[in-house]
Backbone bond lengths (Angstrom), bond angles and torsions (degrees), N, CA, C in turn:
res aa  C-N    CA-C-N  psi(-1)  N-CA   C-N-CA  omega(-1)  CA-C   N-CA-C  phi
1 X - - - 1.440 - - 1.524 107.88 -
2 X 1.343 104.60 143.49 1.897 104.50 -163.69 1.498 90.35 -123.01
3 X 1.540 110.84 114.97 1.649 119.68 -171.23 1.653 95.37 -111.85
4 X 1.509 130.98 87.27 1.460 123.85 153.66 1.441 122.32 -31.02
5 X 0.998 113.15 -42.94 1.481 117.75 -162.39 1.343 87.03 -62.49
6 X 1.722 112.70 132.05 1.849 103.90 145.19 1.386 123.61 -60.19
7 X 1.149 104.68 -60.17 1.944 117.37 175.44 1.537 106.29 -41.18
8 X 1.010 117.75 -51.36 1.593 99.55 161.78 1.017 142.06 -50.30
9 X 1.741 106.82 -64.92 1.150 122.31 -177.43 2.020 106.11 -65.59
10 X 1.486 123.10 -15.38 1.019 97.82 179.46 2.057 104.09 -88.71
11 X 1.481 117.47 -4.18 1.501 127.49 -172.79 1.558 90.66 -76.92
12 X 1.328 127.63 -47.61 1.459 122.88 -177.05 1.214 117.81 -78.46
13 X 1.334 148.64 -29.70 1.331 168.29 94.75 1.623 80.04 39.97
14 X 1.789 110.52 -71.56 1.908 117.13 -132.29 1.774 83.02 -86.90
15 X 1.514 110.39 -47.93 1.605 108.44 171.80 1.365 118.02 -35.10
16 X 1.204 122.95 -68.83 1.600 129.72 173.34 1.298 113.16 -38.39
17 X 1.135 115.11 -48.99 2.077 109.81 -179.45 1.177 99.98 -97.54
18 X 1.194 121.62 38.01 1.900 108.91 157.79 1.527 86.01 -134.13
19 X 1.198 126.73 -43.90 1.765 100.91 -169.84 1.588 112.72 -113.00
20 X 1.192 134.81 -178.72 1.026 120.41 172.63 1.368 96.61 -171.40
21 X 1.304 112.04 121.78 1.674 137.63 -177.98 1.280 119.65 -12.02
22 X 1.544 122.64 -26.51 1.638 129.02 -150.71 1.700 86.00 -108.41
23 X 1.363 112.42 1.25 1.705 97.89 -159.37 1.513 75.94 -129.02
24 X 1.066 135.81 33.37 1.704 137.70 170.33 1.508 118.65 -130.87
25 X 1.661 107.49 122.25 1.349 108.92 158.98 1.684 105.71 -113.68
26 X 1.659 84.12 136.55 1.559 98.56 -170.80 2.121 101.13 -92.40
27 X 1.007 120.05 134.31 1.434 119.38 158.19 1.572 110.99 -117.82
28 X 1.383 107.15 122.55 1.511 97.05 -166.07 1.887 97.00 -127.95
29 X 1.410 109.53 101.87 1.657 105.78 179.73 1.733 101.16 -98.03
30 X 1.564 97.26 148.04 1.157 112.04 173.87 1.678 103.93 88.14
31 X 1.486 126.97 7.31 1.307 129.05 -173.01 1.466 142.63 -26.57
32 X 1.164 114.13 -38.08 1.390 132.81 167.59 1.333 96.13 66.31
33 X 1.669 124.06 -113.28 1.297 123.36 -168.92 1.698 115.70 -111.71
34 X 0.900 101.28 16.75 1.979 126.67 167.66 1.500 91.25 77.97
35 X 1.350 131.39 65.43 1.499 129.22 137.90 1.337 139.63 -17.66
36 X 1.535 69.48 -86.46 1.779 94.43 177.54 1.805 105.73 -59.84
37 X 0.815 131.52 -26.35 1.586 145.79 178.67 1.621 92.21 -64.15
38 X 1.381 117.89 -42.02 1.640 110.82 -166.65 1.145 103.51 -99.38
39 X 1.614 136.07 -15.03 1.178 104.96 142.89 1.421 152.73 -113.75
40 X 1.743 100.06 7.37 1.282 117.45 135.16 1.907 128.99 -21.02
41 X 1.546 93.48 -55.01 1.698 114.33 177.08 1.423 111.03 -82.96
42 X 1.435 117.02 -13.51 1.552 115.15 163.84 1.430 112.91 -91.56
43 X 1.091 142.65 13.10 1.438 140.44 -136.32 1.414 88.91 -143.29
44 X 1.512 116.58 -44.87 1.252 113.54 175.98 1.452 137.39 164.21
45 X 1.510 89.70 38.67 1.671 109.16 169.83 1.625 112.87 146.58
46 X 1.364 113.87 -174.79 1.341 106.93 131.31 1.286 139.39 -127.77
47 X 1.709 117.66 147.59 1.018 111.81 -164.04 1.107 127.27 -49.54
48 X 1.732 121.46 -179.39 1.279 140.62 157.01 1.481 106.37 -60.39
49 X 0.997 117.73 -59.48 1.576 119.11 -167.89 1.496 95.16 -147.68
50 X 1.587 104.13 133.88 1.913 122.42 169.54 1.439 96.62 -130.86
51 X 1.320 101.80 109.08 1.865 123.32 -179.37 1.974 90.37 -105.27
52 X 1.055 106.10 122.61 1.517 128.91 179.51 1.614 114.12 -107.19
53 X 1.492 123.41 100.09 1.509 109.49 146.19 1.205 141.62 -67.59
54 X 1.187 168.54 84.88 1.484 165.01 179.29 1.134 113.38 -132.56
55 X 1.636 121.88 160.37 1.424 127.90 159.92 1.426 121.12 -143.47
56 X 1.298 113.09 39.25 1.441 115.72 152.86 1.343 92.95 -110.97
57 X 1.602 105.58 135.24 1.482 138.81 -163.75 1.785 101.86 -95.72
58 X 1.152 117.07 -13.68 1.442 119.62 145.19 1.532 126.07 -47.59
59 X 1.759 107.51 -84.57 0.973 107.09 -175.00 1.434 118.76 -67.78
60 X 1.673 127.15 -11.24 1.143 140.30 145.58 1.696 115.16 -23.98
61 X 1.234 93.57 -59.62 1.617 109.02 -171.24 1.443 89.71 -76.59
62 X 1.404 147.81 -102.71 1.540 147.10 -150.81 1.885 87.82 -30.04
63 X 1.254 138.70 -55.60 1.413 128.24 -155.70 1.586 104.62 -78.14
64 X 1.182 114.07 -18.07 1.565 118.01 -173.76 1.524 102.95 -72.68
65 X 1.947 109.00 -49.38 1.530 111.18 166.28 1.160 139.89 -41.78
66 X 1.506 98.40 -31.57 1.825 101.82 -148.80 1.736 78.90 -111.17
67 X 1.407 143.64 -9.84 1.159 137.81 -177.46 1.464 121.49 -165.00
68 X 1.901 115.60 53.72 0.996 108.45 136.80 1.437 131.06 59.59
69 X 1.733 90.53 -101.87 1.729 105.57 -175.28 1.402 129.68 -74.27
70 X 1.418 87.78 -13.04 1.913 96.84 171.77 1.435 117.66 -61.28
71 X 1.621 105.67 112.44 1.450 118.28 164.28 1.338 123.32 -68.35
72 X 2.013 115.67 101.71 1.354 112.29 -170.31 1.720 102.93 -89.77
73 X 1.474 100.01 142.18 1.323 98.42 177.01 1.343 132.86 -116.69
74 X 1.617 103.30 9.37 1.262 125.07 -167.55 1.840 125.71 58.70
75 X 1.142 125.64 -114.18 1.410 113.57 -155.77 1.951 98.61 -100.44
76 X 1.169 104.37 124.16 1.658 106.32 -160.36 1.783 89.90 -80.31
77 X 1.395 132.72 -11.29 1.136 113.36 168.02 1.605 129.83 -68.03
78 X 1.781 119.60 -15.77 0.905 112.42 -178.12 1.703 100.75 -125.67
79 X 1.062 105.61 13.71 1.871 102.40 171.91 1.663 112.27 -41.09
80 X 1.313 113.98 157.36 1.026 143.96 179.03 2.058 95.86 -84.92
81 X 0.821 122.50 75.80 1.832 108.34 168.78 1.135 135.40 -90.39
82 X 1.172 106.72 3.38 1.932 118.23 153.62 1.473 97.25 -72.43
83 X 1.192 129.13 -56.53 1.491 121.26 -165.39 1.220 125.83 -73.18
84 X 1.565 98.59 -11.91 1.795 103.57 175.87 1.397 99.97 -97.99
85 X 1.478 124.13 -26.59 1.870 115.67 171.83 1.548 98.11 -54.86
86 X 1.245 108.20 -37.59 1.634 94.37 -157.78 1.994 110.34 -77.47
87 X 1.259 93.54 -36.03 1.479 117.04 157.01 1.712 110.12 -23.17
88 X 1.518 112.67 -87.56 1.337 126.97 177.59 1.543 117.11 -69.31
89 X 1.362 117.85 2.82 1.368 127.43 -179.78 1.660 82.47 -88.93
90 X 1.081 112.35 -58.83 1.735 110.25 -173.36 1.233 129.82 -61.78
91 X 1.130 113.37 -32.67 1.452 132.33 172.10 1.553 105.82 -84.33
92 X 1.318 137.48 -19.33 1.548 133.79 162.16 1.572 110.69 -139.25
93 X 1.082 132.88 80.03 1.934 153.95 -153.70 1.765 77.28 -67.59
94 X 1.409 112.86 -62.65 1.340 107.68 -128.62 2.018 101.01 -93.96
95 X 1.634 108.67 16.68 1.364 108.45 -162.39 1.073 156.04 31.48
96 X 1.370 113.06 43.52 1.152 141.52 -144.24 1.916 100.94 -113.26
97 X 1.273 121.99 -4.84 1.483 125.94 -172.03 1.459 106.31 -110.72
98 X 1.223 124.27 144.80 1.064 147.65 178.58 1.771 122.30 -82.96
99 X 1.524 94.44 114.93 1.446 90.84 -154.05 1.860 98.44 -97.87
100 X 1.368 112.90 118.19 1.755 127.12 178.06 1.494 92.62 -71.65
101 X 1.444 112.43 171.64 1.116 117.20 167.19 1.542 92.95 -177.41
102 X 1.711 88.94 132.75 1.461 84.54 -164.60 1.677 102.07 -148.84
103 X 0.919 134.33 151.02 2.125 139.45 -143.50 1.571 77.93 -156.18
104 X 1.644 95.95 120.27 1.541 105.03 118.62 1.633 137.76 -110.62
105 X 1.246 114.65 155.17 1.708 108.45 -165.20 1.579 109.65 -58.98
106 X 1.612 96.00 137.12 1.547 86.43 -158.96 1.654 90.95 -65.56
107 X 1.668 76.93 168.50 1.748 105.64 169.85 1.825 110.71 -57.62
108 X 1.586 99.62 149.71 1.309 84.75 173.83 1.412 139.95 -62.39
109 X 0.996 101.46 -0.20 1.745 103.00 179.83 1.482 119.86 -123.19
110 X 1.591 97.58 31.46 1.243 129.11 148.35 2.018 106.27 40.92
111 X 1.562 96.51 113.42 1.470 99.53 173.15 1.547 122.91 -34.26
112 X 1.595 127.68 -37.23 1.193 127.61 171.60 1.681 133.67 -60.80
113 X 1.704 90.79 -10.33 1.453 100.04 -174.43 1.890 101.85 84.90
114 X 1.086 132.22 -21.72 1.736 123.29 -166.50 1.207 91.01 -92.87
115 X 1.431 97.45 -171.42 1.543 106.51 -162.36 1.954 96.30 -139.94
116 X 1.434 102.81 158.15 1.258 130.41 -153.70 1.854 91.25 -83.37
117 X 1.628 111.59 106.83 1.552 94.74 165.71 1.153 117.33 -49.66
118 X 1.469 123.11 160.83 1.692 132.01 156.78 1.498 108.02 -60.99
């Protein structure tokens, strides 16, 4: 990635030597086509673990392509979250990783199925 900006390139520079991908769990609700995942992975690696909410089976599919390791979990209103603490408890024992968390606005037709008052 080719960053002109100095001020940037020296903000990503300081990003890169403080975090580093293997020491990151990503939680990304509302996912769409894993964005934030791509530039999460431009910013400075890839994570330890990218746990994905969504339920269009589209953008499901483009994020499954472009990344594999992303754990989709479908609709974050009825997840299981004891089983995903215990999940990332296993995958990092000693808590030592840095947990992202990252929302996009849901879609309009809203994971719950209801609809947006006026």
């Amino acid at each position: 990635m080719t960053v002109p900006d100095p001020g940037l390139k020296a903000l990503l520079a300081q990003y890169r030597s403080r975090y580093k991908g293997e020491d990151i769990i990503m939680l990304s609700f509302c996912d769409g086509v894993a964005s934030a995942r791509l530039a999460l992975q431009l910013l400075v690696g890839t994570p330890r673990m990218s746990v994905a909410w969504e339920t269009d089976p589209e953008c499901m599919k483009v994020a499954a392509t472009r990344y594999p390791d992303i754990i989709h979990r479908g609709n974050f209103l009825t997840d299981n979250y004891q089983q995903l603490a215990s999940e990332i408890a296993a995958i990092d024992p000693g808590q030592q990783c840095t947990v992202v968390i990252t929302a996009g606005t849901p879609c309009p037709d809203r994971q719950d199925g209801g609809h947006v008052p006026p």
